[in-house]
PDB file of N, CA, C and O in Angstrom:
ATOM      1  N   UNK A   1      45.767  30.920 112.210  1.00  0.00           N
ATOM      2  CA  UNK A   1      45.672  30.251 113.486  1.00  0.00           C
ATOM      3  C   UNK A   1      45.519  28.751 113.239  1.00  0.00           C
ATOM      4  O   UNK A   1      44.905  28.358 112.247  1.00  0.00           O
ATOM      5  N   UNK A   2      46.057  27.916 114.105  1.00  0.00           N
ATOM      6  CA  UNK A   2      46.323  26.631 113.729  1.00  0.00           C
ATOM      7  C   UNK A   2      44.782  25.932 114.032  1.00  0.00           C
ATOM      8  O   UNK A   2      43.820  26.640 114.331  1.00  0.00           O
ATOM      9  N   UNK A   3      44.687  24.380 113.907  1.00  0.00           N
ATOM     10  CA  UNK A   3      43.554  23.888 114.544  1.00  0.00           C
ATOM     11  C   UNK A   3      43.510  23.387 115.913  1.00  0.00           C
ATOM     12  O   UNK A   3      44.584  23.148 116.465  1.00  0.00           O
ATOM     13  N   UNK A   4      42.365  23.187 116.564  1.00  0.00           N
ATOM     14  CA  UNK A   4      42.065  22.788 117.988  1.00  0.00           C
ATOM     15  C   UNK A   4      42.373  21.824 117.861  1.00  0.00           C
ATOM     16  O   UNK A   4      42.199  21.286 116.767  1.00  0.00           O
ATOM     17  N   UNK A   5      42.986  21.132 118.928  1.00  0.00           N
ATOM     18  CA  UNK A   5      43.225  19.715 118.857  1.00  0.00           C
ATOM     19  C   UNK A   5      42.733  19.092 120.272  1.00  0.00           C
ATOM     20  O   UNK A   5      42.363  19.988 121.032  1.00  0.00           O
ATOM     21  N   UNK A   6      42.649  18.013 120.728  1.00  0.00           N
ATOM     22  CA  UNK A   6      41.819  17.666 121.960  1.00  0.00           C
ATOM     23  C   UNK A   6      43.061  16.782 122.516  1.00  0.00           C
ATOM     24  O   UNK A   6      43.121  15.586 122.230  1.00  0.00           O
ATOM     25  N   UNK A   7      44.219  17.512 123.455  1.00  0.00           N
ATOM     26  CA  UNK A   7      45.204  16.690 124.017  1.00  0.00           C
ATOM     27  C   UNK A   7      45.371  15.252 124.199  1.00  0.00           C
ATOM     28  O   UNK A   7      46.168  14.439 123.731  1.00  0.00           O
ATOM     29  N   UNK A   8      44.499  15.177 124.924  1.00  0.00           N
ATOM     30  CA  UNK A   8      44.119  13.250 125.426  1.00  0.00           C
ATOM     31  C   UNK A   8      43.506  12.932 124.269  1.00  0.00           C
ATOM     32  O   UNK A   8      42.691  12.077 124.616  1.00  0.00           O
ATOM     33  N   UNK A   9      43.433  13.039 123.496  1.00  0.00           N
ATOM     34  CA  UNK A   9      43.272  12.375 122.475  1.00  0.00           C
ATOM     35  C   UNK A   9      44.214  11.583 121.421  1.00  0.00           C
ATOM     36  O   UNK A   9      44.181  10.562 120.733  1.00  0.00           O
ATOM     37  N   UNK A  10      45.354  13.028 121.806  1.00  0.00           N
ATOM     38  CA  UNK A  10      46.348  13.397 120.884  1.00  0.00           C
ATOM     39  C   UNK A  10      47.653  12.293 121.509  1.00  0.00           C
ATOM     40  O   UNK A  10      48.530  11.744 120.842  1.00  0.00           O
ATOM     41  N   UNK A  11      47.424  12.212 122.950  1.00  0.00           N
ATOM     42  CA  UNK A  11      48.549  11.718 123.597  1.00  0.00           C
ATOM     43  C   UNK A  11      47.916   9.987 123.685  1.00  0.00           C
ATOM     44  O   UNK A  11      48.691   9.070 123.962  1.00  0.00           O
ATOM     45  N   UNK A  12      46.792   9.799 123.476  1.00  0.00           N
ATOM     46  CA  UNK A  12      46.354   8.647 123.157  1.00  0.00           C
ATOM     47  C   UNK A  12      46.776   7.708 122.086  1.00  0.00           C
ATOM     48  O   UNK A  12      47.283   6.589 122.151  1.00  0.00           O
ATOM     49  N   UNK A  13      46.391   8.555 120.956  1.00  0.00           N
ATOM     50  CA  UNK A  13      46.834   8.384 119.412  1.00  0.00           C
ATOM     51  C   UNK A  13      48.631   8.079 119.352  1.00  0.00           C
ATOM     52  O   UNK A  13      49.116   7.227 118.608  1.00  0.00           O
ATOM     53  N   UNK A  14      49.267   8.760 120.077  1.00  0.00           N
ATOM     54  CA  UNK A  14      50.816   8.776 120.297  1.00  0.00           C
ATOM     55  C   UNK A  14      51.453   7.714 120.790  1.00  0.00           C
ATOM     56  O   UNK A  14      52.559   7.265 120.486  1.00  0.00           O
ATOM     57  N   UNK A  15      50.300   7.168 121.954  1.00  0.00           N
ATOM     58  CA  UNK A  15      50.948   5.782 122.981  1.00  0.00           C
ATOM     59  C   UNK A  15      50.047   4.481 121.897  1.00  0.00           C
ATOM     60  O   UNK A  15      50.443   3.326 121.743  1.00  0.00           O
ATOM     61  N   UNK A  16      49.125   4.929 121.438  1.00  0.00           N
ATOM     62  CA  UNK A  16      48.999   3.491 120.564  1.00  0.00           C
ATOM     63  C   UNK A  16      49.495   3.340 119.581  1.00  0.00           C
ATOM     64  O   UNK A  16      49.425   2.208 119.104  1.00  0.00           O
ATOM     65  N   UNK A  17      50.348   4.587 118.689  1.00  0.00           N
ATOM     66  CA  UNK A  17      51.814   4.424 117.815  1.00  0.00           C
ATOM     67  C   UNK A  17      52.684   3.526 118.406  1.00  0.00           C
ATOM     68  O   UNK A  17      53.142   2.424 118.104  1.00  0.00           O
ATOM     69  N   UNK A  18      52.778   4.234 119.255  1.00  0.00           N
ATOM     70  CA  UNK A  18      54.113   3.048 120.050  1.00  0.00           C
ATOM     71  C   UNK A  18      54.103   2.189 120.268  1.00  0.00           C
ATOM     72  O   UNK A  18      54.901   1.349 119.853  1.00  0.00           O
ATOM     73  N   UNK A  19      52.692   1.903 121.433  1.00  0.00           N
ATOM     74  CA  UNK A  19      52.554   0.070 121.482  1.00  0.00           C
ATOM     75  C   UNK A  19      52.154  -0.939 119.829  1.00  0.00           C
ATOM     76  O   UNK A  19      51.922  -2.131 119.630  1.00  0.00           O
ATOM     77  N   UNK A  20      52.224   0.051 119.087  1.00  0.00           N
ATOM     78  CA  UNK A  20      51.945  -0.921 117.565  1.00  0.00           C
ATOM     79  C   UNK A  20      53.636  -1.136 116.949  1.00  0.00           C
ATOM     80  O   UNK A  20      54.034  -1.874 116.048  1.00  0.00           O
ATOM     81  N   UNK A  21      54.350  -0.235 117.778  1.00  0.00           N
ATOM     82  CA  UNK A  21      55.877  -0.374 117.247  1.00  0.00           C
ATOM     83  C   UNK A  21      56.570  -1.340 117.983  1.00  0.00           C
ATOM     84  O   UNK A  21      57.427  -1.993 117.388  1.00  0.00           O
ATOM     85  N   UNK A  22      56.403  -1.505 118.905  1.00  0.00           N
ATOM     86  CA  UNK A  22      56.788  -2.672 119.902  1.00  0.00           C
ATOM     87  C   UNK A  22      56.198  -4.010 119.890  1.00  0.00           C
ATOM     88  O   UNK A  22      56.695  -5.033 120.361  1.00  0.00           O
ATOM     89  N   UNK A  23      54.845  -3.847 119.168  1.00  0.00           N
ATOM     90  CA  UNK A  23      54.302  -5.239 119.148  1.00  0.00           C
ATOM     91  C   UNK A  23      54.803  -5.470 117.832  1.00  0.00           C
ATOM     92  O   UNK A  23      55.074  -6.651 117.617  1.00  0.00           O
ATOM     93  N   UNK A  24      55.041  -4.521 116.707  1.00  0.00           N
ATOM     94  CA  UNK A  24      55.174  -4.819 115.234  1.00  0.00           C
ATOM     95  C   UNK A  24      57.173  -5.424 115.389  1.00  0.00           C
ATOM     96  O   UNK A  24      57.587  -6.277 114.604  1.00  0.00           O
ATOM     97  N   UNK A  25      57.914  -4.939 116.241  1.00  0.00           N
ATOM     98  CA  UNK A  25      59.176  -5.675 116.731  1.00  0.00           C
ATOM     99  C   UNK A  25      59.197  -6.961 117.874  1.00  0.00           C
ATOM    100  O   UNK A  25      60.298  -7.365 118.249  1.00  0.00           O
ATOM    101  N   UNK A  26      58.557  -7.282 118.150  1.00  0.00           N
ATOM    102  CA  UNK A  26      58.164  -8.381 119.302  1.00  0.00           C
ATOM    103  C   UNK A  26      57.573  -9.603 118.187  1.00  0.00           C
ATOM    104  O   UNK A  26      57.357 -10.657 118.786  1.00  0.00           O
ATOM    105  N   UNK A  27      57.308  -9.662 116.871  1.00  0.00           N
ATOM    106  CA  UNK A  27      56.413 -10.191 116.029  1.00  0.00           C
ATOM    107  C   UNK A  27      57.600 -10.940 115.405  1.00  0.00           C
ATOM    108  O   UNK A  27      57.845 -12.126 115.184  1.00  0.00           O
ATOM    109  N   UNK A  28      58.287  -9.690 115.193  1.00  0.00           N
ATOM    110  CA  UNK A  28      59.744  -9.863 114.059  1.00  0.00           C
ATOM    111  C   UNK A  28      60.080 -10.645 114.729  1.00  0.00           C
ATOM    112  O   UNK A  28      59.657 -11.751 114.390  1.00  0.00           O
ATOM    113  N   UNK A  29      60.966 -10.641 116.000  1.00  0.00           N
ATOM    114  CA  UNK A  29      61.706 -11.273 117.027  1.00  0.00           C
ATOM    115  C   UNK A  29      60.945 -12.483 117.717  1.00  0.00           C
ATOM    116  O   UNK A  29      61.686 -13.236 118.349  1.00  0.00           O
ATOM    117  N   UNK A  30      59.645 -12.788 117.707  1.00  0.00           N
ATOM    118  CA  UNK A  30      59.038 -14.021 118.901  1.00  0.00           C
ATOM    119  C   UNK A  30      58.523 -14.450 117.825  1.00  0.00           C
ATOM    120  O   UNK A  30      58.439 -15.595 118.268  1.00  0.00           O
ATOM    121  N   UNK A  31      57.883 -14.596 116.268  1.00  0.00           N
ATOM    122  CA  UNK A  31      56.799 -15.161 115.529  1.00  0.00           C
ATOM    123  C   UNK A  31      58.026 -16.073 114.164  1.00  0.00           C
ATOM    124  O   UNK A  31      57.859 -16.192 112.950  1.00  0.00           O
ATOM    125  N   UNK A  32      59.016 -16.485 114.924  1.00  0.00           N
ATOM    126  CA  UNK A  32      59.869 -17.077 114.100  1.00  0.00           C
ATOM    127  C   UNK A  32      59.976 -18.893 114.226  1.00  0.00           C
ATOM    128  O   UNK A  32      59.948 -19.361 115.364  1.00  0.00           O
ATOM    129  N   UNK A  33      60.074 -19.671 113.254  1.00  0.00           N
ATOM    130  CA  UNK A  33      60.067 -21.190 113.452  1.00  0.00           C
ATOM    131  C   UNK A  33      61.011 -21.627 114.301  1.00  0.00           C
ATOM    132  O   UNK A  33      61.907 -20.808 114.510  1.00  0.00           O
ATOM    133  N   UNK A  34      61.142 -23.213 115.157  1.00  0.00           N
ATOM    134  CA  UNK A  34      62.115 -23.407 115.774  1.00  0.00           C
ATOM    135  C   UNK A  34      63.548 -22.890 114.800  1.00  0.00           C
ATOM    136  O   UNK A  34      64.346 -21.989 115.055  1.00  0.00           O
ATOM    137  N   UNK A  35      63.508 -23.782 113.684  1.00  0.00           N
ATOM    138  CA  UNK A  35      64.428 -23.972 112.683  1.00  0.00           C
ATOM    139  C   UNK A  35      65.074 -22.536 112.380  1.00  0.00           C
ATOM    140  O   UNK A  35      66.300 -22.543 112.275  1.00  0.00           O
ATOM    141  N   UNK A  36      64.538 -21.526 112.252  1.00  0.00           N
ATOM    142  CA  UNK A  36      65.303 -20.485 112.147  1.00  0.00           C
ATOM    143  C   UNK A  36      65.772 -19.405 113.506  1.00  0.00           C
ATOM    144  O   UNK A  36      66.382 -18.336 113.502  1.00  0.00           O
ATOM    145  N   UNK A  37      65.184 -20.227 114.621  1.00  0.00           N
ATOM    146  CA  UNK A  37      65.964 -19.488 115.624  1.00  0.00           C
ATOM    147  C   UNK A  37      67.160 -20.249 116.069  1.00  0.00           C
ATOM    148  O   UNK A  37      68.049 -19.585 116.602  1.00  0.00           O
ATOM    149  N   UNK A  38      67.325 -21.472 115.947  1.00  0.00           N
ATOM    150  CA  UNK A  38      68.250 -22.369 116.032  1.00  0.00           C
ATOM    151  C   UNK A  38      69.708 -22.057 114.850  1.00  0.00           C
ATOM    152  O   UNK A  38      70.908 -22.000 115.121  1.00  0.00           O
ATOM    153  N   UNK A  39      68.967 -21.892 113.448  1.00  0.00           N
ATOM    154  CA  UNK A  39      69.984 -21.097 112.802  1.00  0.00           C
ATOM    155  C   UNK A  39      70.757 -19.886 112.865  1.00  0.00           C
ATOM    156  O   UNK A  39      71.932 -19.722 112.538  1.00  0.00           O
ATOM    157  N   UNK A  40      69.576 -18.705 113.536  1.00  0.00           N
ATOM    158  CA  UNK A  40      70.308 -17.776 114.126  1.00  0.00           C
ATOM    159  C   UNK A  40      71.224 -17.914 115.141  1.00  0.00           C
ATOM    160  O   UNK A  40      72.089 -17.040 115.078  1.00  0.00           O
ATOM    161  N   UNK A  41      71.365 -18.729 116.105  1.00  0.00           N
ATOM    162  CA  UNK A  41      72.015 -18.635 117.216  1.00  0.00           C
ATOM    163  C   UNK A  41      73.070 -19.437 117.259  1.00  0.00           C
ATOM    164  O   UNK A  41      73.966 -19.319 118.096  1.00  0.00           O
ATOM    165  N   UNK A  42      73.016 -20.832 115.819  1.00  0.00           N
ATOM    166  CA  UNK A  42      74.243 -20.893 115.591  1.00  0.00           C
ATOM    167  C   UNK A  42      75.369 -20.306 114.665  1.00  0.00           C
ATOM    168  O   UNK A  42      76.562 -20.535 114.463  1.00  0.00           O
ATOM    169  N   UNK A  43      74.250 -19.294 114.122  1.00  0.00           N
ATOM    170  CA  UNK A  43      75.609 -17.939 113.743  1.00  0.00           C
ATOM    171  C   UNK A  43      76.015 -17.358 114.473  1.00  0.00           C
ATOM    172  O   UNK A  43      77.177 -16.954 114.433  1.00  0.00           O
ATOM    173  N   UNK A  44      75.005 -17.051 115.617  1.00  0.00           N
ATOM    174  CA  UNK A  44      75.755 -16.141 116.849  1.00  0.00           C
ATOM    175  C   UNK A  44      77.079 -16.760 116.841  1.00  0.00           C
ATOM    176  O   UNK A  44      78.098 -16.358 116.280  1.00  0.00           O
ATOM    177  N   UNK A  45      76.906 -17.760 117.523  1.00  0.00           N
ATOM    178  CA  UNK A  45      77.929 -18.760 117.833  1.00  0.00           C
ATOM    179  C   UNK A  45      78.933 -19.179 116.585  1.00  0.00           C
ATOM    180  O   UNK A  45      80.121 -19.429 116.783  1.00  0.00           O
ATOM    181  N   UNK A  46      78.505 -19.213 115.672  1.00  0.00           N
ATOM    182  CA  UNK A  46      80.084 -19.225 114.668  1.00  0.00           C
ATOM    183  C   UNK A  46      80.857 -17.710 114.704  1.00  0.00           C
ATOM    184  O   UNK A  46      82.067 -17.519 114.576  1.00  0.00           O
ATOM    185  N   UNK A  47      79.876 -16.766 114.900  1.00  0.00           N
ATOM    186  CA  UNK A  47      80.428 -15.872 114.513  1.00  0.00           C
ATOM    187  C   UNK A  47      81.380 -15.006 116.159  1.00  0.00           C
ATOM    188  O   UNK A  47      82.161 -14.055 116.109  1.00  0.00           O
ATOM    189  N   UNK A  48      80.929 -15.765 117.402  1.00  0.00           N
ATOM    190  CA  UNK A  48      81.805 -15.551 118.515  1.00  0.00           C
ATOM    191  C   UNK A  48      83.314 -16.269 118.348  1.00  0.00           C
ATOM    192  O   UNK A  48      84.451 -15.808 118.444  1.00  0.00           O
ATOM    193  N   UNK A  49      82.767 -17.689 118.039  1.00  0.00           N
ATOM    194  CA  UNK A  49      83.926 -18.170 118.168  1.00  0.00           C
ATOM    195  C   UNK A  49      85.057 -17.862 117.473  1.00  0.00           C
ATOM    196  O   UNK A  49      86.208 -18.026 117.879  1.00  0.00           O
ATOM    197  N   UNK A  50      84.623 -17.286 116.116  1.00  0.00           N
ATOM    198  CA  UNK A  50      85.688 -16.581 114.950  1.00  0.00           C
ATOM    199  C   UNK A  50      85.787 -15.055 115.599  1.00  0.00           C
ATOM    200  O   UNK A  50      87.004 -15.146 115.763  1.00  0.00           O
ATOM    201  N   UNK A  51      85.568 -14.082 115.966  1.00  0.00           N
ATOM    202  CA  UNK A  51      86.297 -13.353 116.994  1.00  0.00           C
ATOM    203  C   UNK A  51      87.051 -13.684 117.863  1.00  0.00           C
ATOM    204  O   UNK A  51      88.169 -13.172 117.803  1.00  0.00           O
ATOM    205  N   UNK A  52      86.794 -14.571 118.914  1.00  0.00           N
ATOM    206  CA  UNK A  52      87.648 -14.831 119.476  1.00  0.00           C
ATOM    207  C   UNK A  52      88.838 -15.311 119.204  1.00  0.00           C
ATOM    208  O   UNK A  52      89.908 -14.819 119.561  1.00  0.00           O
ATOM    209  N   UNK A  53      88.666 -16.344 118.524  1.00  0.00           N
ATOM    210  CA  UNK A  53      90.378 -17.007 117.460  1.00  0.00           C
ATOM    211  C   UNK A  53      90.938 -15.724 117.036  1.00  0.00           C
ATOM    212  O   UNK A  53      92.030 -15.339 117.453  1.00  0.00           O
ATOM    213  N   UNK A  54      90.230 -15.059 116.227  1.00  0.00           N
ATOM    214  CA  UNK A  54      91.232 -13.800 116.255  1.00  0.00           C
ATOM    215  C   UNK A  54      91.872 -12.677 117.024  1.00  0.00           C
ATOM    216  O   UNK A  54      92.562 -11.735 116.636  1.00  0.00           O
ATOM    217  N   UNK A  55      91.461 -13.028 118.208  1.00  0.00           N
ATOM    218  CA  UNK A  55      92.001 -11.594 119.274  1.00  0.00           C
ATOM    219  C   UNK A  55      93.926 -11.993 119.573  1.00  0.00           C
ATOM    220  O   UNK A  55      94.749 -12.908 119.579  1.00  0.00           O
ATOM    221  N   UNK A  56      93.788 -10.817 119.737  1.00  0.00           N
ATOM    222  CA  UNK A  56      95.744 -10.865 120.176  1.00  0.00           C
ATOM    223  C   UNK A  56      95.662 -11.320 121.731  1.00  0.00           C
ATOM    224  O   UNK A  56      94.748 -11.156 122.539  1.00  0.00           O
ATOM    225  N   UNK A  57      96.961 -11.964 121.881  1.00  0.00           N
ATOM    226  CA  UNK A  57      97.485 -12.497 122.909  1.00  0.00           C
ATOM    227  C   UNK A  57      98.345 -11.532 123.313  1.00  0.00           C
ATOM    228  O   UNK A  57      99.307 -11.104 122.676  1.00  0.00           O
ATOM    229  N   UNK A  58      97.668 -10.925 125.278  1.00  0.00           N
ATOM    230  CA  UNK A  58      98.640  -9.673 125.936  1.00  0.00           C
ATOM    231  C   UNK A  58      99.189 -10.445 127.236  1.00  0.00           C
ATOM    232  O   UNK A  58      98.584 -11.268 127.921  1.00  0.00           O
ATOM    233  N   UNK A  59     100.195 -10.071 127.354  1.00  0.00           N
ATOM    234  CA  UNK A  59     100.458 -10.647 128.690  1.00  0.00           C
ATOM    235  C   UNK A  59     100.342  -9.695 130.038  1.00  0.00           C
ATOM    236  O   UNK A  59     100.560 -10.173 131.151  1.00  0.00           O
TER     237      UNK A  59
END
């Protein structure tokens, strides 16, 4: 027979997994220097504009 477990406890333990997974990705993503979000976004941006130059022309 398995062990007792105390639900609300259990479903407690479960939602503060999660909010530690969302704050531990919110950290990654918001705890970054100007300088490297500025670098990221001008890769975004090199890397749109070089898709686009390459798409075919439909009429």
């Amino acid at each position: 027979m398995g062990d007792v477990i105390n639900l609300r406890m259990a479903r407690k333990a479960r939602s503060r997994r999660a909010a530690e997974q969302t704050a531990q990705a919110n950290r990654a993503r918001h705890g970054r220097t100007k300088a490297e979000m500025a670098a990221e976004k001008a890769e975004a941006a090199r890397l749109r504009r070089h898709l686009d130059g390459t798409e075919r022309e439909t009429d």
